[in-house]
BAMI-991582 format. One record per residue: x, y, z of N, C-alpha, C, O in turn. Coordinates in steps of 0.05 Angstrom, whole numbers, plus 5000, padded with zeros to 4 digits. Atoms other than C-alpha are relative to their C-alpha. Last residue first. Example, Ala and Ser with C-alpha at 12.3 -4.5 7.8 and 13.67 -1.06 7.14 Angstrom:
BEGIN
498449764999527349795143498550225014499550445018
501849765000524649105156501850245000503950245013
REM end
This chain:
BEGIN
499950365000525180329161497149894989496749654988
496950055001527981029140500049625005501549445000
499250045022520581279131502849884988503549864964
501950165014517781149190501249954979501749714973
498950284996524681439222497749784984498549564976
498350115012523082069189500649765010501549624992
500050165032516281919209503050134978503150114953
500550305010518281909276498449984981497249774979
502649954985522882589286499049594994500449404988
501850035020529782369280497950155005498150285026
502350194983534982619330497450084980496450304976
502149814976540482839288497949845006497349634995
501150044981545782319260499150245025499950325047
502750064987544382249196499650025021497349985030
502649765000549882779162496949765019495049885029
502350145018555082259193498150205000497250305020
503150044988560882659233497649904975497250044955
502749865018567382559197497649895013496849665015
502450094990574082199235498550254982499750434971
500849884969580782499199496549845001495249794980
501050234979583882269135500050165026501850305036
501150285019583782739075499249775021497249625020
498250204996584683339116499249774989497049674997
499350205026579983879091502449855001504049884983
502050075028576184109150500449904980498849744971
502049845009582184099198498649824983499049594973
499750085028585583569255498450294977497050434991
497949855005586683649329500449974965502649924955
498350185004581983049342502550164980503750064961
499250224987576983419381502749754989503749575003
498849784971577684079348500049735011502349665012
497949954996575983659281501250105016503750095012
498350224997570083309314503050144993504750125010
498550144974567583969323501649795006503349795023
497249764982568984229259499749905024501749825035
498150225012563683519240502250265010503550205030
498950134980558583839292502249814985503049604995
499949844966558084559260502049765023504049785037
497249895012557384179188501750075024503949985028
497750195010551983689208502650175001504650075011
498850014988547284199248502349904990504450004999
498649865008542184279195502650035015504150175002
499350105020539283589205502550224993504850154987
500049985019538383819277500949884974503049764978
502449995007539483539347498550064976496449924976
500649694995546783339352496750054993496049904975
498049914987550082709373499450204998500350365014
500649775004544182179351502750205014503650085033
497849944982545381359343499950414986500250484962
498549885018538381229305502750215013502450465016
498649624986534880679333501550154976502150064954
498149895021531380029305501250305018500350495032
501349704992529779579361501650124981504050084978
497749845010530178739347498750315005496350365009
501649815015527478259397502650214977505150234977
498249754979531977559409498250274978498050274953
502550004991528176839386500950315016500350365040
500750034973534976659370497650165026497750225050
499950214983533876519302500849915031500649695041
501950264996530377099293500649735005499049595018
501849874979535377579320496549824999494849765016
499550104976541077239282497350075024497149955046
500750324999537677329211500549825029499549605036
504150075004535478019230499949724999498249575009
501549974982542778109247497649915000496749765017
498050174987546377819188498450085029497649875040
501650234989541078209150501649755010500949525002
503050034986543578829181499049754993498149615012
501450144974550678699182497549964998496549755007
498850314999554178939121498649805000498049614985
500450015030549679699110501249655001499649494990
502250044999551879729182498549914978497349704983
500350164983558679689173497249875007496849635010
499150215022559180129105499549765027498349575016
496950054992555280719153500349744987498349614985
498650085012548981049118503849845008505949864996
498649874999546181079181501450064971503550184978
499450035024540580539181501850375002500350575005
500749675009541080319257501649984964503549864955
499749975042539379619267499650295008497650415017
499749755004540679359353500350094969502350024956
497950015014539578719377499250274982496950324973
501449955026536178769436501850014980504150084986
498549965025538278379505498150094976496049984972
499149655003534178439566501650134984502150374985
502549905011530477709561500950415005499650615004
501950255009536777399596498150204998498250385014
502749775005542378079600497749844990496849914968
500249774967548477729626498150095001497250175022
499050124973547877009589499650285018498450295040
501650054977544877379530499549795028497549715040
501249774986551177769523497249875008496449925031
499349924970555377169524498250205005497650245029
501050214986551176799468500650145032499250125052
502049984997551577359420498949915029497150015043
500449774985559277419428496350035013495750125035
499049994978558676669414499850285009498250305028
502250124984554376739352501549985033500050075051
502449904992558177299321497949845027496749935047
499249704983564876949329497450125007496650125030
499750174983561276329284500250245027498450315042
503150104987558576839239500749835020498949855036
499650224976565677159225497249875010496649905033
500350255004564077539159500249685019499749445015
497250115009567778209170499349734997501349584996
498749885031561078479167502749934991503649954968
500750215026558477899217500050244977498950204955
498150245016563978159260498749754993499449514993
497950105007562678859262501149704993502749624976
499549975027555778749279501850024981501549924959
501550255017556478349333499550094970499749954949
498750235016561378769366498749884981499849824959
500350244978558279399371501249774989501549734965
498849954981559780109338500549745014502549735028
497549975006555579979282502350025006504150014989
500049925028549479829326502349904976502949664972
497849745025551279829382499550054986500250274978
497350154998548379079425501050224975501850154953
500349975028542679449460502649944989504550025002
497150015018542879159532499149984968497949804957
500550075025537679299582502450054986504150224991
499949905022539779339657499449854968499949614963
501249725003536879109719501650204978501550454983
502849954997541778639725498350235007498950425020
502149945024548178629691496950075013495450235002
501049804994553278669754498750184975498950424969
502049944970554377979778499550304993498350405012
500850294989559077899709500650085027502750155038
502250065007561078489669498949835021497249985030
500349774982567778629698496150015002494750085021
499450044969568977889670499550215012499150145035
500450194999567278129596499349945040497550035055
500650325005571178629603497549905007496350005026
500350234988570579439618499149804989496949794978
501850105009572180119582499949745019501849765034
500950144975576080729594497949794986496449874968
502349764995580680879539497349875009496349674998
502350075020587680499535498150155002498950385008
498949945036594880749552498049914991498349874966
501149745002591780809631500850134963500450344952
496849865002590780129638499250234988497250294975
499450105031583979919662502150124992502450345003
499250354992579779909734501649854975501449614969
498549994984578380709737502149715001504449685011
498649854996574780939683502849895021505149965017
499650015038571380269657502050345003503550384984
498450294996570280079735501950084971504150004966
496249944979567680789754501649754984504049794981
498749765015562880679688502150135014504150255006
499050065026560879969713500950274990502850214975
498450154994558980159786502049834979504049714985
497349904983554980649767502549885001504549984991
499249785028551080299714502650135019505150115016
498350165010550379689778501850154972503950074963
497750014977546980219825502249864974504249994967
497449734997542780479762502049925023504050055022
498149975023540679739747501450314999503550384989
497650235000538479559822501849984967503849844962
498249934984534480179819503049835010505249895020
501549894963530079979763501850095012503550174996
502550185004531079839678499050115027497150265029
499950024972537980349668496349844996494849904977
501949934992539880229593498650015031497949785036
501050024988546280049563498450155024499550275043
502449794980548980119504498349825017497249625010
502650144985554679619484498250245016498550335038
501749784992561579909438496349775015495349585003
502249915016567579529423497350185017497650315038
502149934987574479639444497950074985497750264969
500549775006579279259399497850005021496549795028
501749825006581978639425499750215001501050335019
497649895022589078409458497950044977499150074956
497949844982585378249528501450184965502250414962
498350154992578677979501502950184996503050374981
500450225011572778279478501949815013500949615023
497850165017573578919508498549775004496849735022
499150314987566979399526502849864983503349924959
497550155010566480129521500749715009502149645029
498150154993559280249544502049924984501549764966
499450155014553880779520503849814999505749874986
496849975013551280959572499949794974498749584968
498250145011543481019603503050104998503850305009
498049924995537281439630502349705001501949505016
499250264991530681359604503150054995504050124973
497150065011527382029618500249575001499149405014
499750104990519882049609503049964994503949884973
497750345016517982609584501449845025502149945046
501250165006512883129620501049814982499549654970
501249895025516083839615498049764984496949774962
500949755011519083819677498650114984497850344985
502549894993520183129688499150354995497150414981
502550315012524383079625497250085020495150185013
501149865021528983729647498149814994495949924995
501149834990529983269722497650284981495550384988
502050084992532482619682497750285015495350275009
501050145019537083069646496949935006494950054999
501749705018539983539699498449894975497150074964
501149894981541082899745498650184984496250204982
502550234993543682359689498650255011497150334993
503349765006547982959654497949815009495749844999
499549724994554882629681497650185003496950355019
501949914991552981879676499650335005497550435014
499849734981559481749633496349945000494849854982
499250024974561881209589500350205014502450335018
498550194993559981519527501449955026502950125037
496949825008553681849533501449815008500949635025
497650254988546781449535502750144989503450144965
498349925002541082009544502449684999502849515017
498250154982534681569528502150204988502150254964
497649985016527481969504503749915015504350045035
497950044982520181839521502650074987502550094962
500350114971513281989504503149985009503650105031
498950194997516482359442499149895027500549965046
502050154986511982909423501249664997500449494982
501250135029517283279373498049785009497549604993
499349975029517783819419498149814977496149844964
502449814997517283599485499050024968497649864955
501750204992523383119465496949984991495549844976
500150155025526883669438498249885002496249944989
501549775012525184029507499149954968497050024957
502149974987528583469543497650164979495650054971
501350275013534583439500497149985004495649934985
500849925035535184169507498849814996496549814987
502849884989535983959589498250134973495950214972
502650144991540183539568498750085007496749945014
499950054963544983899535497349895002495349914988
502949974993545683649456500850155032502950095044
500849715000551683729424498749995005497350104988
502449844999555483009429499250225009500150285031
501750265017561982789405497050145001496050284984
499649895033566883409431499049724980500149624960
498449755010565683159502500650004974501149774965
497550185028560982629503501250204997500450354980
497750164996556983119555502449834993504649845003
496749805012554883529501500749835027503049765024
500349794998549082909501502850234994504650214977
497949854996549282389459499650225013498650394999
499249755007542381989440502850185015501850245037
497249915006540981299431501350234995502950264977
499350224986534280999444502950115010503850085033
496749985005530881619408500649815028499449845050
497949884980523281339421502450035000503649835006
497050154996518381159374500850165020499650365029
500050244990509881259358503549914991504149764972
498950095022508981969374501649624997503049515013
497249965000504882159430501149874969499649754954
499050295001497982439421503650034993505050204982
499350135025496783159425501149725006503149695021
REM end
């Protein structure tokens, strides 16, 4: 059967501890499944399921593309934003490594692991850089309206990642995204920069929503009807591709 024309860019495994429900070797089989030539694990700052991942893929004939999704700071007294990134050859899994010890190990221990700017720099290559989505700086801060801010964050990433930067549109219903997109589309054409739609995934099913929002509550010590607590998005199961046809 012919393959299907997208690729989940952005998927969670149960590695993300109490974020994503997938195991990777499910992921794999998903994959199989919905005739995805290919499919990218990027868990947060963590390689943990690279081995059992990439290995379920060959197995069943998918092509793993094996990633993180990177806690980056902005600058010292910034919020931690969010940068997926993509392994390209062997000189970008040495450098993934070497960025997810750095983001665990190289950062005060009252914050949650992530790496600068500067931690960045000599050790982008051979990786692709999807700039978050809703999660990432750029879109956050052309929904808070900063376009100048935008263009500079823009500028540093494609300084590390020349022709390996994408600017990233997922339609989630999230109020952030919903901001940004044609703030994006307008930045992505005028800097001659590709755009990739994804759909940031944490559990495999549509039906799954309810299962993985109690999880978030066990993760953040909170219940089901607490007025304020984090809430898992009903969109994010791993599309097939004509729901994604149909979503863009």
């Amino acid at each position: 059967m012919a393959h299907a024309n997208f690729v989940p860019l952005r998927v969670f495994s149960s590695y993300t501890m109490l974020d994503g429900a997938i195991d990777p070797k499910a992921m794999a089989k998903l994959a199989k499944e919905r005739h995805f030539p290919a499919i990218a694990m990027t868990d947060r700052n963590g390689l943990y399921g690279a081995m059992s991942f990439a290995s379920a893929c060959k197995d069943v004939g998918v092509q793993p593309l094996v990633g993180t999704f990177l806690g980056l700071r902005r600058d010292p007294q910034g919020p931690i934003d969010w940068l997926g990134l993509l392994v390209q050859n062997d000189a970008g899994w040495l450098n993934l490594c070497r960025l997810v010890s750095r983001a665990h190990l190289d950062r005060p221990l009252e914050l949650d692991p992530h790496v600068t700017f500067a931690e960045l720099e000599g050790y982008s290559d051979g990786l692709i850089a999807l700039t978050g989505a809703g999660e990432g700086a750029l879109a956050r801060l052309l929904a808070a309206g900063k376009a100048g801010e935008s263009q500079e964050y823009c500028e540093r990433l494609e300084r590390l990642f020349p022709q390996r930067l994408y600017i990233e549109i997922a339609r989630r219903d999230d109020p952030v995204e919903e901001a940004a997109e044609a703030g994006l589309i307008d930045l992505a054409y005028a800097r001659d920069l590709p755009l990739v739609a994804t759909n940031p995934a944490q559990f495999a099913e549509a039906g799954f929503h309810a299962a993985h929002d109690a999880m978030l509550c066990i993760a953040n010590s909170t219940h089901i009807d607490a007025a304020e607590r984090p809430r898992s998005g009903a969109e994010g199961w791993v599309k097939p591709a004509k729901e994604m046809e149909g979503l863009f």
